[in-house]
TIFIKE-225429 format. One record per residue: residue number from 1; residue in three letters; chain; z, x, y of N, C-alpha, C, O in turn. Coordinates in nm, 2 decimals, always signed. Each point is the difference from the previous one (the first is absolute). Layout:
BEGIN
<i: NUM, aa: ala, ch: A, npz: Z, npx: X, npy: Y, capz: Z, capx: X, capy: Y, cpz: Z, cpx: X, cpy: Y, opz: Z, opx: X, opy: Y>
...
This chain:
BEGIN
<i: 1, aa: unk, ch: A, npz: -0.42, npx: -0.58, npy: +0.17, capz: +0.10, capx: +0.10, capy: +0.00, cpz: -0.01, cpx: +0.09, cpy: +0.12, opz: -0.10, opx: +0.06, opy: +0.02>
<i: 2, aa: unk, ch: A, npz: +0.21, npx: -0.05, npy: +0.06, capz: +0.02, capx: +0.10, capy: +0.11, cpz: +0.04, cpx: +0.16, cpy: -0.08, opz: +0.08, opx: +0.03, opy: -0.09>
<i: 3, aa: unk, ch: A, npz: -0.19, npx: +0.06, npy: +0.17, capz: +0.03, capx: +0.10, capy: -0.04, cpz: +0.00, cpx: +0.11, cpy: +0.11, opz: -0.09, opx: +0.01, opy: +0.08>
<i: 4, aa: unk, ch: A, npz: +0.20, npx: +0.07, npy: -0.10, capz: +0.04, capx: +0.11, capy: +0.11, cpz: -0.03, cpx: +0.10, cpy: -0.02, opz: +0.11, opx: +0.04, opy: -0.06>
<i: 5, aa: unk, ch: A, npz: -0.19, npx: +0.06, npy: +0.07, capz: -0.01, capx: +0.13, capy: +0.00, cpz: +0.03, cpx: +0.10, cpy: +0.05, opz: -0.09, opx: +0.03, opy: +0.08>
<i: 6, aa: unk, ch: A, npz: +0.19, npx: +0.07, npy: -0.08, capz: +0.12, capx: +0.09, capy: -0.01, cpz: -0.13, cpx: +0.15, cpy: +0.01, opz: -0.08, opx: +0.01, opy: -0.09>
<i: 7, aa: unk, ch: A, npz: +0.08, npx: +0.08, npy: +0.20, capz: -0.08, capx: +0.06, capy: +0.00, cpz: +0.02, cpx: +0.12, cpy: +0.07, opz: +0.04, opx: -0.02, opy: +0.11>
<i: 8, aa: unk, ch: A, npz: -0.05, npx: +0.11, npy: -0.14, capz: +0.03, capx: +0.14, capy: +0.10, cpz: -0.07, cpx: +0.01, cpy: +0.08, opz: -0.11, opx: +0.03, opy: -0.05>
<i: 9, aa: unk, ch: A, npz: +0.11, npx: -0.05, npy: +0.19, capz: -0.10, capx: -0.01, capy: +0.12, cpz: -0.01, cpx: +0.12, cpy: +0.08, opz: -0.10, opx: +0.02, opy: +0.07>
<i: 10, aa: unk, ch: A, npz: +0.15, npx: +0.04, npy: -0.09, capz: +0.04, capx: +0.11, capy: +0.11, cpz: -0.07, cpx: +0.13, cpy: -0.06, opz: +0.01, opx: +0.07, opy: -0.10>
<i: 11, aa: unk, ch: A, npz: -0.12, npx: -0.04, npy: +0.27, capz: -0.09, capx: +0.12, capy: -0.04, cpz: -0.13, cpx: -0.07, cpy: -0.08, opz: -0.08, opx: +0.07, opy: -0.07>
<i: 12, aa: unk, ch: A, npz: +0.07, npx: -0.18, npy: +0.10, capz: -0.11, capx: -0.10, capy: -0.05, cpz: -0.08, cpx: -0.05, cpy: +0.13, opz: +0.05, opx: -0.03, opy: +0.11>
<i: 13, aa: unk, ch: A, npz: -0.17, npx: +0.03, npy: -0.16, capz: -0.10, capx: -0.10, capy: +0.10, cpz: +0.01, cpx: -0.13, cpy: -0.04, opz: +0.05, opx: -0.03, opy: -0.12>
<i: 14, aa: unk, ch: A, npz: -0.08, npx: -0.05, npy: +0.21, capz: +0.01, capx: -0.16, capy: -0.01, cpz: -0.12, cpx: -0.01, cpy: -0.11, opz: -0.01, opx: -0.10, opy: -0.07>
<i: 15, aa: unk, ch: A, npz: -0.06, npx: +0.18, npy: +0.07, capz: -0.13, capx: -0.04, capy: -0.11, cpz: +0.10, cpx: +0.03, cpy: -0.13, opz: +0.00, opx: -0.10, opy: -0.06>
<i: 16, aa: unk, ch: A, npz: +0.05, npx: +0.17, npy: +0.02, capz: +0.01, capx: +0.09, capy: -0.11, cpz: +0.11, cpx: -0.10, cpy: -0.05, opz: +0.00, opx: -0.03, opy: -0.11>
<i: 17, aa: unk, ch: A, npz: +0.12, npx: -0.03, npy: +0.24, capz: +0.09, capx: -0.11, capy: -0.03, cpz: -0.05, cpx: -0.14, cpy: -0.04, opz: +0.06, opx: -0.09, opy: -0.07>
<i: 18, aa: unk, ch: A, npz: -0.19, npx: +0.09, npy: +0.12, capz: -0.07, capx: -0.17, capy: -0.05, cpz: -0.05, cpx: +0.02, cpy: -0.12, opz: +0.02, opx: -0.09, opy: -0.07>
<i: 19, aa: unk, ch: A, npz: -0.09, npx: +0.23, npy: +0.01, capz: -0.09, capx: +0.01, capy: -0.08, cpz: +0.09, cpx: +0.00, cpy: -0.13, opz: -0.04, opx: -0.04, opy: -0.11>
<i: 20, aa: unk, ch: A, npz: +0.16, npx: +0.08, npy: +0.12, capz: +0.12, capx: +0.01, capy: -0.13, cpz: +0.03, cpx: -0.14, cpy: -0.05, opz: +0.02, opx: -0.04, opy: -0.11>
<i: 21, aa: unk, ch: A, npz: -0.03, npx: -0.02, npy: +0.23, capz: +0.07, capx: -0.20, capy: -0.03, cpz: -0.12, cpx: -0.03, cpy: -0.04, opz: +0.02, opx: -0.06, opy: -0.11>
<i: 22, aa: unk, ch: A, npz: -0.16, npx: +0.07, npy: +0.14, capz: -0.06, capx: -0.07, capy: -0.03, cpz: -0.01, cpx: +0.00, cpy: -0.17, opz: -0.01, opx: -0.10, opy: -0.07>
<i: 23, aa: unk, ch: A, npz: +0.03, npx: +0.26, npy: +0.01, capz: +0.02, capx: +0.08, capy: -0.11, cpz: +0.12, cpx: -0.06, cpy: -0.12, opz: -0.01, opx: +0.00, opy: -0.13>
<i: 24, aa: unk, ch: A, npz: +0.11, npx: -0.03, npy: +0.22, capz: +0.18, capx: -0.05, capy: -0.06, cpz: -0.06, cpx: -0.15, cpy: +0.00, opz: +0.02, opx: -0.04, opy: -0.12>
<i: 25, aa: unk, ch: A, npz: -0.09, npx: -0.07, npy: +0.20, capz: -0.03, capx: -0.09, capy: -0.02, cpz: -0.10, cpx: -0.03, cpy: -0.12, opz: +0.00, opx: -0.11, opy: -0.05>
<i: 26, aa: unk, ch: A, npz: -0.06, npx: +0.19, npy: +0.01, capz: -0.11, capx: +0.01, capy: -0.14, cpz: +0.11, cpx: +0.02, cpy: -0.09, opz: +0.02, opx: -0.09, opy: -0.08>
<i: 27, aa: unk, ch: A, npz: +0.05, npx: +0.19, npy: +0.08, capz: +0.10, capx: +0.03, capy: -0.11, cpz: +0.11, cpx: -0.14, cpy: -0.03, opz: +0.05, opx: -0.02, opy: -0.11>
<i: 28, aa: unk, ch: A, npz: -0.04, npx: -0.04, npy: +0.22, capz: +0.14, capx: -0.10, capy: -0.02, cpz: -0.11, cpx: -0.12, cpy: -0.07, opz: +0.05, opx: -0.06, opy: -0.09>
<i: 29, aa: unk, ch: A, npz: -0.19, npx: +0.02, npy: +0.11, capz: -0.08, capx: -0.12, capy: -0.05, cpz: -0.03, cpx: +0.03, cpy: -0.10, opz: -0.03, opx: -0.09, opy: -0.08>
<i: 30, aa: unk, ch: A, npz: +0.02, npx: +0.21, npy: +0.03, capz: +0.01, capx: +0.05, capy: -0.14, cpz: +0.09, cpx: -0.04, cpy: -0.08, opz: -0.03, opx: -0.06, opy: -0.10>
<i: 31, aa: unk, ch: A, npz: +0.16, npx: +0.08, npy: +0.14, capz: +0.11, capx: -0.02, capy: -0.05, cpz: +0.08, cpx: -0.13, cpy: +0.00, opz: +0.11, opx: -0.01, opy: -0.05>
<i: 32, aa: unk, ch: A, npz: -0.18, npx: -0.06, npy: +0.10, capz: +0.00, capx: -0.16, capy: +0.05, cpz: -0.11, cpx: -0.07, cpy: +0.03, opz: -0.02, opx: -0.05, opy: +0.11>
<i: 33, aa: unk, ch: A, npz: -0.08, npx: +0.02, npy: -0.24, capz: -0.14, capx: -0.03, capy: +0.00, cpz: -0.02, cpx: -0.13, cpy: +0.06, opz: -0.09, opx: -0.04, opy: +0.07>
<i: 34, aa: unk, ch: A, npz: +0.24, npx: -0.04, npy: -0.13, capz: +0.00, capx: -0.12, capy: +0.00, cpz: +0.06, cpx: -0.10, cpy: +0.14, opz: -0.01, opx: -0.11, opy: +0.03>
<i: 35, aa: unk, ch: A, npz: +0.07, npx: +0.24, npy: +0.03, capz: +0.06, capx: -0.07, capy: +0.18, cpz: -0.09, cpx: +0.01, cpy: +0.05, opz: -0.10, opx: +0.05, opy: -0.04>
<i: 36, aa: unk, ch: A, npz: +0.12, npx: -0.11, npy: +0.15, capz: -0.08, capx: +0.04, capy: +0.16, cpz: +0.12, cpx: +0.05, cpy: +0.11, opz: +0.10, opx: -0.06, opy: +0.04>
<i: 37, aa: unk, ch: A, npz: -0.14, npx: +0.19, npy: -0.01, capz: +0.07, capx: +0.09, capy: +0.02, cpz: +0.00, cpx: +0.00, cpy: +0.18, opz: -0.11, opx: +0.02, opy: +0.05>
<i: 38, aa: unk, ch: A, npz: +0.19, npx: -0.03, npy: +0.02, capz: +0.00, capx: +0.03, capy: +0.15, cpz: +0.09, cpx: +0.13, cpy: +0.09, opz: +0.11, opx: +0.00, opy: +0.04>
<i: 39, aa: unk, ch: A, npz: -0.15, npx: +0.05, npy: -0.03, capz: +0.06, capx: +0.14, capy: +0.06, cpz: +0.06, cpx: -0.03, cpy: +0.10, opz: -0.07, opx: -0.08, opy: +0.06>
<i: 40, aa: unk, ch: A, npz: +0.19, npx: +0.13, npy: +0.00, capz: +0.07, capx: -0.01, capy: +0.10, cpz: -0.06, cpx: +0.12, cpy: +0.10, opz: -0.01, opx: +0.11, opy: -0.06>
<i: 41, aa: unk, ch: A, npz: -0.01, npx: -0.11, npy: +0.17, capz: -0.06, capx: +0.06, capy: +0.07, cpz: +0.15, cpx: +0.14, cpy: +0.07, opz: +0.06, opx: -0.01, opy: +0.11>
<i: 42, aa: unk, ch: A, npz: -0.05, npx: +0.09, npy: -0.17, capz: +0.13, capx: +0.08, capy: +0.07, cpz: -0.11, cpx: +0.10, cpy: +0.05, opz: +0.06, opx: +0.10, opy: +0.04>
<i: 43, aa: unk, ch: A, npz: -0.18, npx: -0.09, npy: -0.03, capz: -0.04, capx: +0.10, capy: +0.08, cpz: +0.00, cpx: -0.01, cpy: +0.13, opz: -0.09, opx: -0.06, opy: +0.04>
<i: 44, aa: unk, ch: A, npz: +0.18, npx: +0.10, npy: +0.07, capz: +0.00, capx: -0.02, capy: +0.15, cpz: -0.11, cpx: +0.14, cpy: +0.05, opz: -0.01, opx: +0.11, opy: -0.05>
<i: 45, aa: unk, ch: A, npz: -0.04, npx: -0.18, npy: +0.17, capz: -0.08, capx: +0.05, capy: +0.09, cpz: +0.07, cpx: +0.00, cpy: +0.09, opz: +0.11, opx: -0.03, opy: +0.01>
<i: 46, aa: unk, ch: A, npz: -0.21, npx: +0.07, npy: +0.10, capz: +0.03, capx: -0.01, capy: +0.20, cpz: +0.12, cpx: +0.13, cpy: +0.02, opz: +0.00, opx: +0.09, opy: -0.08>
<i: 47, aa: unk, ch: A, npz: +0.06, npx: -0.09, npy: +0.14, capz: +0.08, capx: +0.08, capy: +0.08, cpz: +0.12, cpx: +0.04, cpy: -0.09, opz: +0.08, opx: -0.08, opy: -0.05>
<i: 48, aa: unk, ch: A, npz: -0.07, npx: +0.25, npy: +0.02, capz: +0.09, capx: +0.01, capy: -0.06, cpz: +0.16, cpx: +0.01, cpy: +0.01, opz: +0.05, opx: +0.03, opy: +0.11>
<i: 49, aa: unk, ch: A, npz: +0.01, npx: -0.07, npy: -0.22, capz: +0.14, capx: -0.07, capy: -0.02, cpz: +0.07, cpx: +0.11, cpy: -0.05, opz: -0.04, opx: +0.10, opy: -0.06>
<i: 50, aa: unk, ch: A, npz: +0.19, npx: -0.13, npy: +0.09, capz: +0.07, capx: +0.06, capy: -0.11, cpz: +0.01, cpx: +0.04, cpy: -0.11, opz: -0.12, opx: -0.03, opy: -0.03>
<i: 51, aa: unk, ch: A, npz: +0.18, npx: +0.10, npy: -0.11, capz: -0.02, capx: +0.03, capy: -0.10, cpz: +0.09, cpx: -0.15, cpy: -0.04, opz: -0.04, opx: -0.10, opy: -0.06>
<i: 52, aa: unk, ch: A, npz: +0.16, npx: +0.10, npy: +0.11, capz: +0.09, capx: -0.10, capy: -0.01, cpz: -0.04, cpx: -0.20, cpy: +0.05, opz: +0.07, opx: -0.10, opy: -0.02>
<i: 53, aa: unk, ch: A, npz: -0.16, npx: +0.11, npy: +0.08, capz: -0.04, capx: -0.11, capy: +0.00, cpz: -0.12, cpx: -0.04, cpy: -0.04, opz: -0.04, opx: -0.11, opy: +0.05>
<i: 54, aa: unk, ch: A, npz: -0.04, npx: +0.20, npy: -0.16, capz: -0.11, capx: -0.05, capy: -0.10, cpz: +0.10, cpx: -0.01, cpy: -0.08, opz: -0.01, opx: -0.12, opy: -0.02>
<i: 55, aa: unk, ch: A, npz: +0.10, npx: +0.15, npy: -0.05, capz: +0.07, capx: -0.02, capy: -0.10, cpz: +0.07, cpx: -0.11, cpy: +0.00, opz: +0.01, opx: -0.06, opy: -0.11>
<i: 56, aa: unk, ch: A, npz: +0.06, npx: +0.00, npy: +0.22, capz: +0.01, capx: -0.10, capy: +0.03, cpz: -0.05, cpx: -0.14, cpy: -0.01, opz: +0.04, opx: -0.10, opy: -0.06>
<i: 57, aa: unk, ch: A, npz: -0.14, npx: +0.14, npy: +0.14, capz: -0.15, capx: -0.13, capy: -0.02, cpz: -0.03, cpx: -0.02, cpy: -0.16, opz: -0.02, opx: -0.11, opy: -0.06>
<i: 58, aa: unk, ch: A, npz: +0.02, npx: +0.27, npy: +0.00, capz: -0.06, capx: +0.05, capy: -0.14, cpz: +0.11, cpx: -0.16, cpy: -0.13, opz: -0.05, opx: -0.08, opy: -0.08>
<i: 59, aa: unk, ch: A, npz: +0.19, npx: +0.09, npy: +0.12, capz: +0.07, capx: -0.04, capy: -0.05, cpz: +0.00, cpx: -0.19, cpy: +0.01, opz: +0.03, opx: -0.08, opy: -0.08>
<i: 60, aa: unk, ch: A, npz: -0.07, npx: +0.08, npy: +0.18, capz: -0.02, capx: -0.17, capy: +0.06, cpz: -0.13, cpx: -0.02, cpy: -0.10, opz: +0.00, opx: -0.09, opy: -0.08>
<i: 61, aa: unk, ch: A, npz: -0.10, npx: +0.18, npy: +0.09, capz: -0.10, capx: -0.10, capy: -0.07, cpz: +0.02, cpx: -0.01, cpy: -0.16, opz: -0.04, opx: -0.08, opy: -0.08>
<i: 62, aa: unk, ch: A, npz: +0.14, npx: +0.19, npy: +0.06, capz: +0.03, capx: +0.06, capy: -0.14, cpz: +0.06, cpx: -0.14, cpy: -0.07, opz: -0.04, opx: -0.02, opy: -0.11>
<i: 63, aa: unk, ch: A, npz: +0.10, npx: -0.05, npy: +0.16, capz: +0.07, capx: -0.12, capy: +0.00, cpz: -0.07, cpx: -0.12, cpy: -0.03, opz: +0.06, opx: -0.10, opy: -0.04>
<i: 64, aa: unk, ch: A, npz: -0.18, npx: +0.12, npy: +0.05, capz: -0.12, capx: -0.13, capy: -0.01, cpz: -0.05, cpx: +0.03, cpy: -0.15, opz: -0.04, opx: -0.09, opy: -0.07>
<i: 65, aa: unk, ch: A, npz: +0.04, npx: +0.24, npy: +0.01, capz: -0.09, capx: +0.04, capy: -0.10, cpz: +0.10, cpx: -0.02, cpy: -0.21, opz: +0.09, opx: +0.04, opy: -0.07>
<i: 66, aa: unk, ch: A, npz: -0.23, npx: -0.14, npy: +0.08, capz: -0.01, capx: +0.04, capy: -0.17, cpz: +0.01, cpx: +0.07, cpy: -0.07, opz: +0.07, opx: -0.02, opy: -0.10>
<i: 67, aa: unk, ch: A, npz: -0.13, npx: +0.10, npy: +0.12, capz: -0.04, capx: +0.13, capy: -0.07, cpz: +0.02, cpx: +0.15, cpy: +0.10, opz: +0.02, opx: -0.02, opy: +0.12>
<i: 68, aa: unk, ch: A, npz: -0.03, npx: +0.11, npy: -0.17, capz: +0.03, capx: +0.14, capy: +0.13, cpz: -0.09, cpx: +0.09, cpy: -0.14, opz: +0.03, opx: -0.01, opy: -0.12>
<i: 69, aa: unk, ch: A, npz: -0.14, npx: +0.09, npy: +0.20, capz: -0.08, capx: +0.14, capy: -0.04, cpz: +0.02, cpx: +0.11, cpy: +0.08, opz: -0.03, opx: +0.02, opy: +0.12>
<i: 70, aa: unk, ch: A, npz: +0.14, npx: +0.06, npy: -0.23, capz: +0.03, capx: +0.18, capy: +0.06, cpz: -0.12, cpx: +0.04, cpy: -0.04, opz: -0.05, opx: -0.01, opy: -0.11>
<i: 71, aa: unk, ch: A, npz: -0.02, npx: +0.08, npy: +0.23, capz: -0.09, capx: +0.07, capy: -0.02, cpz: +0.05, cpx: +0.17, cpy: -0.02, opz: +0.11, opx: +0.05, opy: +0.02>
<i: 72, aa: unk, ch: A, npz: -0.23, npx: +0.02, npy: -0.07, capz: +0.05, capx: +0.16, capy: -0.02, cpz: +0.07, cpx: +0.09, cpy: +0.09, opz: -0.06, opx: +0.04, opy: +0.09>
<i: 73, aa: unk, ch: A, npz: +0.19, npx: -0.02, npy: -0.12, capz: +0.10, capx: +0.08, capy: +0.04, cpz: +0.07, cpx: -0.08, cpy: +0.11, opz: +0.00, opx: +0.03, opy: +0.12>
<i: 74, aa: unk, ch: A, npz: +0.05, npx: -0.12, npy: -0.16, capz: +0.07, capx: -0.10, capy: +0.07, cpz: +0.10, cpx: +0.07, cpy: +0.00, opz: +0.02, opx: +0.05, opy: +0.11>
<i: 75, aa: unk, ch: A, npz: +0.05, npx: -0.02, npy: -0.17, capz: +0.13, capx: +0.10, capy: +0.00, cpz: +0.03, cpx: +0.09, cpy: +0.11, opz: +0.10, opx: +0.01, opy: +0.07>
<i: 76, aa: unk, ch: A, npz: -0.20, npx: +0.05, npy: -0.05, capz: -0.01, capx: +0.12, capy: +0.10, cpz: +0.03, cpx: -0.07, cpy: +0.15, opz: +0.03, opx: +0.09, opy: +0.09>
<i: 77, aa: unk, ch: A, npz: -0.03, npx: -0.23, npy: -0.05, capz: +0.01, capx: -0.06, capy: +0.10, cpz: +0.06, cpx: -0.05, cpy: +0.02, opz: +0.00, opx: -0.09, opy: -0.08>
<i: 78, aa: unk, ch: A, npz: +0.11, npx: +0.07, npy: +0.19, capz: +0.13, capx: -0.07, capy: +0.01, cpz: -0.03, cpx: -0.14, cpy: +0.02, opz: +0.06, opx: -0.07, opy: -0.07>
<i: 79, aa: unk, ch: A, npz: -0.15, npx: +0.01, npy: +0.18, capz: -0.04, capx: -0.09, capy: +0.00, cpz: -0.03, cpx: -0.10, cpy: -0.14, opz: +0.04, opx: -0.12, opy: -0.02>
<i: 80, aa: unk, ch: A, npz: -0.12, npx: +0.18, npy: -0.04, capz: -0.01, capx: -0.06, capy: -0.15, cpz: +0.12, cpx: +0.01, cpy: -0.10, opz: +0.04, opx: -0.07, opy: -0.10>
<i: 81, aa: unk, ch: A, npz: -0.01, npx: +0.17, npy: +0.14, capz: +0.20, capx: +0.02, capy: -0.13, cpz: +0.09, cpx: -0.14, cpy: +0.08, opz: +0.07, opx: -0.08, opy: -0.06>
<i: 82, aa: unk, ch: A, npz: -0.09, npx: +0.07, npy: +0.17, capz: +0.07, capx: -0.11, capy: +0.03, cpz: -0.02, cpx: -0.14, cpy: -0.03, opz: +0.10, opx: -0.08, opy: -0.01>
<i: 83, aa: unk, ch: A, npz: -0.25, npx: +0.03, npy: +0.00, capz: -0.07, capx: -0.12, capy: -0.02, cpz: -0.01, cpx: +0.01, cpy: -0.18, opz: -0.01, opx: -0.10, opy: -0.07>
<i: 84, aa: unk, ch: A, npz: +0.02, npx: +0.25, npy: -0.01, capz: +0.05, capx: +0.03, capy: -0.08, cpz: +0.14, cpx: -0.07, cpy: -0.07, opz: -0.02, opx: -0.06, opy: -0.10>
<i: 85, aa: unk, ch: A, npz: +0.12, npx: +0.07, npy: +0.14, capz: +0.13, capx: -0.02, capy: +0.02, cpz: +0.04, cpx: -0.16, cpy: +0.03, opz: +0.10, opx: -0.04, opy: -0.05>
<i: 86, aa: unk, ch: A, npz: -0.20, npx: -0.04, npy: +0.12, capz: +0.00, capx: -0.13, capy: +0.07, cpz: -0.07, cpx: -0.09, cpy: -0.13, opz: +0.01, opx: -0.13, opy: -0.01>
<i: 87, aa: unk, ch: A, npz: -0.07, npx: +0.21, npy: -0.07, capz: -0.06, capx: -0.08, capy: -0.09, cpz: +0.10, cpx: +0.02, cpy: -0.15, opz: -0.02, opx: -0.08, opy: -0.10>
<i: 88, aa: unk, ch: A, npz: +0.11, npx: +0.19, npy: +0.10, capz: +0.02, capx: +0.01, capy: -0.10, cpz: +0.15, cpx: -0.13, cpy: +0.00, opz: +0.04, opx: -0.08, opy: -0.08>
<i: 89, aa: unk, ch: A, npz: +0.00, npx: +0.14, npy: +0.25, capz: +0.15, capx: -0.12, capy: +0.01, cpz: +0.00, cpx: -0.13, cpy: +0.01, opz: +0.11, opx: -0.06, opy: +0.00>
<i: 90, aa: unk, ch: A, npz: -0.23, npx: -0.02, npy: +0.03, capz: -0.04, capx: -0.10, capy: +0.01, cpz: -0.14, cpx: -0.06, cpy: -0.10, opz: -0.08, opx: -0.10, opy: +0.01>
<i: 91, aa: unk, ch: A, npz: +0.11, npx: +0.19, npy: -0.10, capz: -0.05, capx: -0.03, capy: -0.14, cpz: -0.17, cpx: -0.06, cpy: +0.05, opz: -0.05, opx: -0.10, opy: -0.05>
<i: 92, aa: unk, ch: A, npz: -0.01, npx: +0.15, npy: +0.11, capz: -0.16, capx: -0.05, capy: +0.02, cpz: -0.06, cpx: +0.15, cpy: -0.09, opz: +0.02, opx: +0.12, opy: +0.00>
<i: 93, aa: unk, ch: A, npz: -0.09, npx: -0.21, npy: -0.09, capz: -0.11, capx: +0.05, capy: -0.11, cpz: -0.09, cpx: +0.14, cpy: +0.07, opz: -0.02, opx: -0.02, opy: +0.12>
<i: 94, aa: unk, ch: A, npz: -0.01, npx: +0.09, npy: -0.16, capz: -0.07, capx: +0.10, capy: +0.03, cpz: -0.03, cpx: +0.08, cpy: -0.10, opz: +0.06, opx: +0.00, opy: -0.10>
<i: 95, aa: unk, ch: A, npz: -0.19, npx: +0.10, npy: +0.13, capz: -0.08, capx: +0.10, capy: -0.07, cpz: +0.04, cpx: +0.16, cpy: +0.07, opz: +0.02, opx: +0.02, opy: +0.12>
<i: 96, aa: unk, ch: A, npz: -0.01, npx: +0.06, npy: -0.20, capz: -0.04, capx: +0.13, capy: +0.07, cpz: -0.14, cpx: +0.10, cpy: -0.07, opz: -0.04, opx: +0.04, opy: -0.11>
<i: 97, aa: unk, ch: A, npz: +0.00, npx: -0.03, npy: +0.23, capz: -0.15, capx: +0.07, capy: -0.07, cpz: +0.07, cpx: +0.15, cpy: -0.07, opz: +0.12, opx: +0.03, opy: +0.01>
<i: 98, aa: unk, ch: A, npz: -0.19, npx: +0.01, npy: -0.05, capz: +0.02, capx: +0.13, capy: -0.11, cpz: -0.10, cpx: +0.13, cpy: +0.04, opz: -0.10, opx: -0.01, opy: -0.06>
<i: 99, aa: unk, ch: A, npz: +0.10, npx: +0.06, npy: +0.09, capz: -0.07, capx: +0.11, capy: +0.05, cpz: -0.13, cpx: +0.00, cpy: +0.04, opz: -0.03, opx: -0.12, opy: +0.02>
<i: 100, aa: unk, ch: A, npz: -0.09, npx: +0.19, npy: +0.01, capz: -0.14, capx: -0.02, capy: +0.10, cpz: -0.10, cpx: -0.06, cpy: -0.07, opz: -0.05, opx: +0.00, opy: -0.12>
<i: 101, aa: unk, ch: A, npz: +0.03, npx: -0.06, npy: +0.21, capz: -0.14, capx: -0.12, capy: -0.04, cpz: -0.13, cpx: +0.05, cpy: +0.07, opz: -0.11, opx: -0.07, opy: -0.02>
């Protein structure tokens, strides 16, 4: 099962951004004891981009995924209300986390 993780990045360290997926990936094998679970990689590195063309990119990989994990306060983020929105119109399955872990 491809899974996408939907995440508020911004005002995050790259540590703090890996350390959450590694976190959302325990949570989704929990909740899927029985798959073998593969993450789509939407974390970009190297030279910074647009707001408008991670969301982009964000949407292409969005396209490959099984499953999608809203992490806490996805709402608050346009980028995630959007991949939010992409999952709801295009009917791909998803979780929304519920307050702090």
């Amino acid at each position: 099962m491809k899974l996408f993780i939907s995440q508020p990045m911004a005002g995050k360290t790259d540590k703090e951004i890996l350390d959450e997926r590694e976190r959302i990936l325990h949570n989704v094998k929990e909740l899927f004891p029985d798959k073998e679970i593969e993450v789509i990689d939407s974390f970009f590195d190297g030279e910074p981009k647009t707001p408008l063309w991670y969301i982009g990119e964000s949407i292409k990989l969005l396209g490959q995924a099984d499953f999608v994990y809203f992490c806490n306060d996805w709402e608050k983020y346009r980028g995630c209300c959007i991949e939010h929105e992409c999952c709801v119109r295009y009917s791909i399955k998803h979780v929304e986390e519920q307050g702090e872990e």
